[in-house]
Structures are given as C-alpha cells and as structure tokens.
C-alpha positions as CSV (number, residue, x, y, z in Angstrom):
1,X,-10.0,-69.2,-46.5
2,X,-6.3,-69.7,-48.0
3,X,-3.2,-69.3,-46.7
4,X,-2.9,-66.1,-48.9
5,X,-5.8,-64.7,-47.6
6,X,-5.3,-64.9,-43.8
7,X,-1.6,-63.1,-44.7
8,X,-3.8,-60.7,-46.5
9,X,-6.7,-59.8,-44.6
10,X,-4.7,-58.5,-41.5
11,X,-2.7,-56.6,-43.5
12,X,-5.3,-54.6,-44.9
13,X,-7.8,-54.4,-42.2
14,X,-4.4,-52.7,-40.2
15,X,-3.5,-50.5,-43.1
16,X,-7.0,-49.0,-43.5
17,X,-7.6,-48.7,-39.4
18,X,-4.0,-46.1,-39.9
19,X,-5.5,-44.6,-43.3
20,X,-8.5,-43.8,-41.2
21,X,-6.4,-42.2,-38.2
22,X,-4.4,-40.0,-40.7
23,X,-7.2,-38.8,-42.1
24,X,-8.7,-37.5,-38.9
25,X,-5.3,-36.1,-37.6
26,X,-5.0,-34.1,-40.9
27,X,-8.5,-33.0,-40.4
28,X,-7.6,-32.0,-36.7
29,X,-4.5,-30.6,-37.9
30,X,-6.4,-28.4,-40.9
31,X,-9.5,-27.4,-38.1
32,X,-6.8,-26.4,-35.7
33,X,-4.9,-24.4,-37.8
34,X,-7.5,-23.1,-40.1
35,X,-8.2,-19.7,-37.6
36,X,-4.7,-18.5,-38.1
37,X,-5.7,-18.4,-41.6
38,X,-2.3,-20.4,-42.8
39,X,-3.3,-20.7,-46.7
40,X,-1.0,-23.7,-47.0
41,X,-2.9,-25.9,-44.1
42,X,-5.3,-26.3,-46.9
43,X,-3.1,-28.6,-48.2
44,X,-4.1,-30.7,-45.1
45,X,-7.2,-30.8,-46.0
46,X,-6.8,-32.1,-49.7
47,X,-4.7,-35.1,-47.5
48,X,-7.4,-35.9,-45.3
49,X,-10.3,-36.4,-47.9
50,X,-8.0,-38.5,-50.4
51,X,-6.9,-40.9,-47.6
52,X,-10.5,-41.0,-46.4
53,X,-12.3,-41.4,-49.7
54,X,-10.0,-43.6,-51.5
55,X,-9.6,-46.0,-48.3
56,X,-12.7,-46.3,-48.3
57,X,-12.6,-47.6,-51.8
58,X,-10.2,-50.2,-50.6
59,X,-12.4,-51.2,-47.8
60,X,-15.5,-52.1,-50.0
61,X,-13.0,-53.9,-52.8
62,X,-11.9,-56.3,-49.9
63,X,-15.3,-56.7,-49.2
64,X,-16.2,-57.2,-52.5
65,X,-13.8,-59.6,-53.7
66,X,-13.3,-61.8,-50.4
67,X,-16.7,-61.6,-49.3
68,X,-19.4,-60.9,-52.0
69,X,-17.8,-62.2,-55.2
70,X,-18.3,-65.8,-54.6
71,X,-21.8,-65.4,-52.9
72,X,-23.5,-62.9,-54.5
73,X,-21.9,-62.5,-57.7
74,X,-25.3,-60.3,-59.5
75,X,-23.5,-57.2,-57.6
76,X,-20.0,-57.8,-57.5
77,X,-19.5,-55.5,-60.7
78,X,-21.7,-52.7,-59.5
79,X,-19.8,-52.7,-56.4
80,X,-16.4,-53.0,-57.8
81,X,-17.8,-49.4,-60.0
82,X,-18.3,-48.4,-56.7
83,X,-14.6,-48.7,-55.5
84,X,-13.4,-47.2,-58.9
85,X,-15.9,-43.8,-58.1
86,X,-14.6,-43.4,-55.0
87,X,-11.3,-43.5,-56.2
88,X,-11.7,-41.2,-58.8
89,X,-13.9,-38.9,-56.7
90,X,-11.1,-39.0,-54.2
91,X,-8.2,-37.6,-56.8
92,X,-11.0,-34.9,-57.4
93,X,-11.2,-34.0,-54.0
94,X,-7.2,-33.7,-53.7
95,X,-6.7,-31.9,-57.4
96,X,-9.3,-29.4,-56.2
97,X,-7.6,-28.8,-53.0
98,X,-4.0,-28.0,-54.6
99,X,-5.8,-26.2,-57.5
100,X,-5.6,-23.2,-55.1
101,X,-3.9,-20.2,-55.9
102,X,-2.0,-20.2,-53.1
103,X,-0.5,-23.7,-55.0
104,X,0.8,-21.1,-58.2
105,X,4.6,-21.6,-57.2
106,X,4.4,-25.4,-57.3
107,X,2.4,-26.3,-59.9
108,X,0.5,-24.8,-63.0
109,X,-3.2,-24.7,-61.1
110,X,-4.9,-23.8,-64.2
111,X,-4.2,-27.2,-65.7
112,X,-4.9,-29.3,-61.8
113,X,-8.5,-28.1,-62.3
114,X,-9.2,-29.0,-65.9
115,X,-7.5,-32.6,-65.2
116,X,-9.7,-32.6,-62.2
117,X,-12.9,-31.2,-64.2
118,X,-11.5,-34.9,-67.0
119,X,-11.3,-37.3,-64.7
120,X,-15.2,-36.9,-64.9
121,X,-14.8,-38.6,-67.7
122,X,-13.4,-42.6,-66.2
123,X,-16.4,-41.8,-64.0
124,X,-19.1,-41.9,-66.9
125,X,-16.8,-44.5,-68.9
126,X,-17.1,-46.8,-65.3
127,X,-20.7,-47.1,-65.7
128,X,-20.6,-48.2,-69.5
129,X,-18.3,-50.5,-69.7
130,X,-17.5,-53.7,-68.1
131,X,-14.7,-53.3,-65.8
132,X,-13.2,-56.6,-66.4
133,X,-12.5,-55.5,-70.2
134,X,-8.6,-54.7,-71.4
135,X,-10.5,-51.5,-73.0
136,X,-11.6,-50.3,-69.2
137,X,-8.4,-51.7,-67.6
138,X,-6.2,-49.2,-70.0
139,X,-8.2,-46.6,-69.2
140,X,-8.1,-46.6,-65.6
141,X,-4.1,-47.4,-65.7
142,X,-4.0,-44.0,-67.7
143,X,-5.8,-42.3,-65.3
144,X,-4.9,-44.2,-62.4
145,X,-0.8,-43.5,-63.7
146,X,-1.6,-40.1,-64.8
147,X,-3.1,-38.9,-61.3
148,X,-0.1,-40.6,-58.9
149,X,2.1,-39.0,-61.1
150,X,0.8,-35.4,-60.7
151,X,0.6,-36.2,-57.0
152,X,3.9,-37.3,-56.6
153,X,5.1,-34.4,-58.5
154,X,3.7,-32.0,-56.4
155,X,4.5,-33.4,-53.2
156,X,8.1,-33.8,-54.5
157,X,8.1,-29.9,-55.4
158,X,6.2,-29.0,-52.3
159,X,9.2,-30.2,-50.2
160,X,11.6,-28.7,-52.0
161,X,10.7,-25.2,-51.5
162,X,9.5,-26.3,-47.3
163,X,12.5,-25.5,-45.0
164,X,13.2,-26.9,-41.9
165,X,11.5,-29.4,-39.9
166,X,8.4,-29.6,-42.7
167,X,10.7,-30.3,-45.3
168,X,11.6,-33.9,-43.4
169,X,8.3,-34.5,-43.2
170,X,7.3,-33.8,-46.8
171,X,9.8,-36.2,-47.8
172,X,8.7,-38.5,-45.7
173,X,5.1,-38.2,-47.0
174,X,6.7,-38.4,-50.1
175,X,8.1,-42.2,-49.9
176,X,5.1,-42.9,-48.2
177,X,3.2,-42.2,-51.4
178,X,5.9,-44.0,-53.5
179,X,4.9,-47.6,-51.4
180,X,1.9,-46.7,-51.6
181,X,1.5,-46.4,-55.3
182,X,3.5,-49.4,-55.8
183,X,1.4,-51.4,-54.0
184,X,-1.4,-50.0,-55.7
185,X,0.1,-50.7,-59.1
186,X,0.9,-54.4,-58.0
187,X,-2.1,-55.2,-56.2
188,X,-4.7,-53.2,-57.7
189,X,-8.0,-54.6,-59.1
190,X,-6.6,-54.5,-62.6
191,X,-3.2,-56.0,-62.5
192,X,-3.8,-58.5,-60.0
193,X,-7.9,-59.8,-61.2
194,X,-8.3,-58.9,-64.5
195,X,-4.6,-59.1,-66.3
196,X,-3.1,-61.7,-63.4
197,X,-5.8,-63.6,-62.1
198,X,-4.3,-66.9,-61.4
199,X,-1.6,-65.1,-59.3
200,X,-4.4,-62.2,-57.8
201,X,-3.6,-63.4,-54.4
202,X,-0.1,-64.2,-54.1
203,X,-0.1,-60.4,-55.5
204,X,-2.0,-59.5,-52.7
205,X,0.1,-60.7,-50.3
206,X,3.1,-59.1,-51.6
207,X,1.1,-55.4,-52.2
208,X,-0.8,-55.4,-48.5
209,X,3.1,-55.1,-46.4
210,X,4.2,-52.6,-49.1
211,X,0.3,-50.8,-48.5
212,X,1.0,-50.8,-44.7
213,X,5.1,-49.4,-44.8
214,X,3.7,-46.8,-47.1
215,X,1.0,-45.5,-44.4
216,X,3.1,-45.6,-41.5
217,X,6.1,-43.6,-42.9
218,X,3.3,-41.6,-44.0
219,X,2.1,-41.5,-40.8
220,X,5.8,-40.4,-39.2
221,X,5.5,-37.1,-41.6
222,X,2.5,-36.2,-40.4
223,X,2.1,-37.1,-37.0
224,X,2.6,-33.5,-34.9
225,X,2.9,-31.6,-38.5
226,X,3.8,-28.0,-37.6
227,X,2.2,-25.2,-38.9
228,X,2.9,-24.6,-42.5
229,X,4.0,-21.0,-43.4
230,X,3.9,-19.5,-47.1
231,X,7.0,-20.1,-48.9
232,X,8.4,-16.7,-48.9
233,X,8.2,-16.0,-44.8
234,X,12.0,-16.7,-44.1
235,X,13.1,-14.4,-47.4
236,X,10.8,-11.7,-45.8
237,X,11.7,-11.8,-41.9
238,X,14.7,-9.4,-40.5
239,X,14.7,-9.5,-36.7
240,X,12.8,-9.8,-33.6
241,X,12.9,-7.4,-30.5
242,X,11.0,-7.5,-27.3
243,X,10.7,-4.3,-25.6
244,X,9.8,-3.7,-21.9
245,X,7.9,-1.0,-21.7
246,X,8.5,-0.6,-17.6
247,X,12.4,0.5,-18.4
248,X,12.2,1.3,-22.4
249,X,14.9,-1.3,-23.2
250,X,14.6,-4.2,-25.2
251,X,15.7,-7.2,-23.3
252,X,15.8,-10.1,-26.2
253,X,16.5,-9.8,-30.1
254,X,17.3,-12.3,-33.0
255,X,18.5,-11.3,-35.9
256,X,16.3,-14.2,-38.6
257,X,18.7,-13.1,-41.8
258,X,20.4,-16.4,-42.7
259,X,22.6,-14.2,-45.1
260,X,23.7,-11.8,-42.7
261,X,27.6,-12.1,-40.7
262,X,27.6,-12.8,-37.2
263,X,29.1,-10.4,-35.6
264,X,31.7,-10.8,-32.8
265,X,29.7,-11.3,-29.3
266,X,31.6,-8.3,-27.5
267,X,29.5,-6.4,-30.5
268,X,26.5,-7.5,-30.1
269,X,25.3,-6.2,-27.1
270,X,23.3,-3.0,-27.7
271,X,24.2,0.2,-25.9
272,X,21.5,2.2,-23.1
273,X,21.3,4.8,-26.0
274,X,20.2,2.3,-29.2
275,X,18.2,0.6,-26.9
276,X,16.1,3.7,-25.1
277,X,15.6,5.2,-29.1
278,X,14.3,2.0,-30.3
279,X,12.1,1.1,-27.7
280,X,10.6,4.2,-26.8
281,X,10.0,5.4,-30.6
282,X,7.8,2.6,-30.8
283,X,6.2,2.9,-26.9
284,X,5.5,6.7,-28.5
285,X,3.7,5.6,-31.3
286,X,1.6,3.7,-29.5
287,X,1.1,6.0,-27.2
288,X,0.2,8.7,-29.7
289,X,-2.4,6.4,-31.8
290,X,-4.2,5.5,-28.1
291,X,-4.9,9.0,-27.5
292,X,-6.1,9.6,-30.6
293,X,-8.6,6.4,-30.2
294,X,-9.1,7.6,-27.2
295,X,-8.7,4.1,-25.6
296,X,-5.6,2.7,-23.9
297,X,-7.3,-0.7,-24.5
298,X,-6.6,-0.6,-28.0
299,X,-2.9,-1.3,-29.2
300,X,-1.6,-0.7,-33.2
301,X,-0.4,-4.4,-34.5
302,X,2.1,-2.8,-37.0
303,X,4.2,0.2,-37.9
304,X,5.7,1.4,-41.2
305,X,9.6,2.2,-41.0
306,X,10.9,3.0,-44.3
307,X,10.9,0.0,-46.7
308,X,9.9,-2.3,-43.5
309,X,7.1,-2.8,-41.2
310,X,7.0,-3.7,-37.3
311,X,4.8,-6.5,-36.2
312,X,3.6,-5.7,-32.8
313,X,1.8,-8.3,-30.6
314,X,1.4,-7.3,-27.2
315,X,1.2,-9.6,-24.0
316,X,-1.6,-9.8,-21.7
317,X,-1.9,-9.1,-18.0
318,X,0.1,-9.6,-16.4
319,X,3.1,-9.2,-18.6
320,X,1.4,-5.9,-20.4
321,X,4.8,-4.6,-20.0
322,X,6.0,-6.7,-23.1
323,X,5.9,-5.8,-26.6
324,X,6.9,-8.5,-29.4
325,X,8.3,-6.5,-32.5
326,X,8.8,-8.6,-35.4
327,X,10.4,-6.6,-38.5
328,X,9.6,-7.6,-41.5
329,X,10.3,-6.4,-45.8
330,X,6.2,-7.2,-46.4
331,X,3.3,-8.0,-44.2
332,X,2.3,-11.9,-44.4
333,X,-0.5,-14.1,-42.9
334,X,2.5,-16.5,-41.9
335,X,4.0,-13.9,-39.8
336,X,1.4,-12.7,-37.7
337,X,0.6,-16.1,-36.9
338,X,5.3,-16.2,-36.1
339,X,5.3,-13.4,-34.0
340,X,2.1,-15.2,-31.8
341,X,4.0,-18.0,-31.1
342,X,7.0,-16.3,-30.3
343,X,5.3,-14.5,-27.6
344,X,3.6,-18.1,-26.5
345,X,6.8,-19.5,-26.4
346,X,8.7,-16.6,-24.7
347,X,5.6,-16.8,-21.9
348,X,6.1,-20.2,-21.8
349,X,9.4,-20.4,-21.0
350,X,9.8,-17.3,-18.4
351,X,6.9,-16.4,-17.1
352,X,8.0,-17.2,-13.7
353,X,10.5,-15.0,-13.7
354,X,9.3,-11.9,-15.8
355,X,7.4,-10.7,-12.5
356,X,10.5,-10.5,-10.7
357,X,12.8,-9.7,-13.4
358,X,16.0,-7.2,-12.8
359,X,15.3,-3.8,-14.1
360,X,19.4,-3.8,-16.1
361,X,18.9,-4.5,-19.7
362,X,22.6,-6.3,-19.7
363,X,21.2,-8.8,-17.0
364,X,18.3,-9.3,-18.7
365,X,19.7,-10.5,-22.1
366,X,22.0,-12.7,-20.1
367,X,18.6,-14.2,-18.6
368,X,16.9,-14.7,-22.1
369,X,19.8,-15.7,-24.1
370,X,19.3,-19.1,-24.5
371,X,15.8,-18.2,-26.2
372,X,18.0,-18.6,-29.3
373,X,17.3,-22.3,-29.0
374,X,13.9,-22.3,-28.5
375,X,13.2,-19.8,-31.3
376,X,15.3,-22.5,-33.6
377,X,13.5,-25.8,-32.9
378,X,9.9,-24.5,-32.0
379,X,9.6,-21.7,-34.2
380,X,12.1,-22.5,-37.0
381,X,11.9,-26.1,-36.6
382,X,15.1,-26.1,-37.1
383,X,16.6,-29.5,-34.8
C-alpha cells in the first residue's frame, strides 16, 4: 500500500463514519419532528437519504478500486455501475423530496420531478456502456454538474428566505456542499481514473481532506437543527398573551411585529380595565362553547376576531389556570406547533413559582419580563 493510500484511506473511512451519523441525525431530526406536521422537516428527510445512499456509493468505490480492482478485476466494472446507481438513485431520492409543493417558493417543482423522472436515463446508459469511455464520462459530468448545481441552488435559496438561527445553519450546509462537490469533482471516478489516471491517487489525497471539511461544517449546520417553520410564519404572527384565568389578567405579552415602534416603557404596561376585557372576553368564549359541548374537559384552540384569529393552547394541571393566546393574520401548521413551545418554554422556566404567584398583574409582568429573552433565542432563534 503507497504512501498516497494510507493518507487516503483514513480520510475516507472518517468522512463516511460522519456521512453515516448525519444521515441518522437528520432521520432523528425528521421522525422527531414529523408529528407536529412541520411541512418543511421533509426537507430533512431528502438530506438523510442522499447522504446515506450516495455514501454508500463512496464506500463500495473505495472498496472497489483499492481492494477488488487489482484482484478480481472480472467485477470491478459491474461494481463500479454499482457506485454510479447509487449515486444517481440518491439525487432521485433528494429531487423527489424537494419536488414537494410545499418547495413552490424556492424552486419551480414541476421541472425537480421531470429532471428527477431523466436522470433515469444515466441509469439505463450505465449498464450499456463501458464506464471507462470519454462518451460515458461526459455523460455523467453532465449529470453529475447538472444535479450539484440544482442542489446548490436550492439550498442557496432555501437560506435566503430562513430567518434566524436556521438561516446560519443553511449556510453552513451550504459551504458544506460546496467542499463537498469540489472534492467530488477532483477526486471523482472520472476525473481522477479515467481522464487522470497517472495522478488518480495524488488526486485522492488532495479530494479526501476537502471530502472530510465539507461533512463536518455540514455537520455544524445540522447538529441540534431547530424546527423549521413555513416561510411566511413571522409575516403572519402579531402578538402573544397569556391570560390567568384565576384573576382575568394577562400576566405576559410580546408584541412579534418587527415593523411595529416600540413604544416608551411607562406605555406599555396595560391598565386593570384593557386587561379584565381582554382576558375575560376570551375566558367567556370558552366558557360559552363548554356549555354548549356540555364538557368542561374540552377547550376551543382558536377564535376569530375580525381579520385575526387567536391561537389558544391551554396548560395542564396543575397550571389549568393559564391560557397561551397567540394572534395571528392566518392560521398555520407552524404556529400551532409556536404557540406549543411557548407554553413548554414558559412552564419550563416558571413553574416553580406559578403555584405561588402574586395575584397583582403589575407584579406579575415584573416576574415574567425577562421571558423576552427566552422567547428570542428558543423560539425565534434569534442569538
């Protein structure tokens, strides 16, 4: 074994054992999230099957070229069309995943699946030609080109529109992919055995670093990836307001429009009146729709107001006394699974205290102030 090929090796084997472990966060990640019914955390998905099914590609080409090419040379070429399938089928996989409507905004989805529904097409063409042909090698470097350039398009759009925390880590993704495709492009079966094959492993030694950067700055984005909301929840979420029911006051509110002026802090403390006909218009209606169910069990999850709707999420026992009121312009899957987490972070945070709480609403804003912070970085992911 060269000098080339114990620099290689390593590299490789290290770079496909992280592949692997992204592929089975993103799963975890897409499993996790996939009850909330968060259309985006598809995406996940489409990540987790073209890291798993295109490293595994790599892992039978080192195989196949350090291990079977010499000795068994009959199935070298059958396994090398092996490597290029699994490629392929990989891309597939990924186009098929972003072909989603729910993709509409970012890219036109119509055309994903047709290119996806094509690349059928290298697939056939792998098992006619001989892959060590300049006619095969420039039609994989098409498709090979054509599909890391869609990919790279659509991760580059994807975090554009993202705010926040998941905007970082798109971009990160993003110049994960970029090493990644360079490395691919220098060390890839073409370039570096069929067009280069007196330099093929000096190649690889420069390709399997680049290979291993580009997974662990992938890695960074997507280690602890928050939950993705639709595009449109920030432009469609007013303010929140949680109500205790004991006193009818509301002892924490947010206002979520970015646009909006702050107003002066002397102003923005609400008076006994406002608060009383907020909070108990909304302890009424839910009164009134319990007796006509004729169960107290059962709480409403969301009122109309005029051109808005209230998202309701009550606590459990034994903080039933709390009602999370999210308003919102339009009703989104995004924001039911917001207002959730609010009320998991809010219990979270002062749960030790809510039993003993004061019964003045002025106290008890003082008390739950600094919820502004917590609403920022774990709920906005805004650091």
């Amino acid at each position: 074994m060269s000098i080339f090929r114990d620099f290689y090796l390593p590299f490789m084997f290290i770079a496909i054992l992280i592949g692997y472990q992204i592929s089975v966060y993103f799963l975890y990640q897409y499993v996790k999230y996939k009850k909330e019914k968060l259309k985006l955390h598809i995406l996940l998905l489409g990540y987790a099957l073209i890291f798993g099914i295109t490293l595994t590609a790599f892992a039978i080409r080192i195989i196949n070229l350090y291990f079977l090419k010499e000795s068994y040379p009959k199935i070298f070429e059958n396994v090398a069309r092996i490597t290029y399938l699994l490629f392929y089928l990989g891309v597939i996989a990924f186009f098929l995943v972003i072909s989603s409507k729910t993709f509409n905004k970012i890219i036109n989805t119509r055309i994903i699946r047709v290119l996806a529904f094509l690349l059928i097409i290298p697939i056939i063409i792998t098992f006619i030609l001989t892959i060590e042909t300049l006619l095969y090698s420039a039609i994989a470097g098409l498709t090979v080109g054509t599909s890391y350039g869609i990919i790279l398009y659509f991760q580059n759009k994807l975090a554009t529109l993202a705010t926040g925390d998941i905007r970082r880590r798109l971009r990160l993704i993003f110049w994960g992919i970029i090493f990644l495709v360079i490395s691919h492009l220098i060390g890839g079966y073409t370039p570096s055995y069929v067009l280069l094959s007196a330099y093929s492993e000096l190649i690889q030694s420069i390709s399997a670093p680049l290979f291993t950067v580009g997974l662990l700055i992938f890695f960074l984005g997507a280690y602890k990836f928050p939950a993705f909301l639709e595009f449109d929840w920030r432009e469609n979420i007013i303010g929140l307001f949680i109500v205790n029911k004991n006193n009818y006051s509301i002892i924490y509110q947010y206002d979520f429009d970015p646009g909006r002026k702050a107003m002066p802090k002397e102003s923005t403390k609400r008076t006994d009146e406002t608060n009383l006909l907020f909070s108990r218009g909304i302890v009424g209606i839910e009164n009134i729709i319990s007796l006509v169910l004729e169960s107290t069990d059962k709480h409403i999850e969301k009122i109309s107001h005029g051109n808005y709707l209230i998202l309701l999420e009550h606590a459990d026992e034994p903080f039933s006394f709390l009602i999370f009121c999210l308003m919102v312009k339009k009703e989104l899957t995004s924001l039911k699974y917001l207002i959730k987490k609010i009320k998991e972070e809010f219990l979270k945070q002062y749960s030790p205290i809510l039993p003993s709480m004061l019964q003045s609403g002025e106290v008890e804003l003082k008390i739950f102030s600094n919820f502004d912070k917590i609403i920022k970085q774990s709920i906005l992911n805004e650091k």
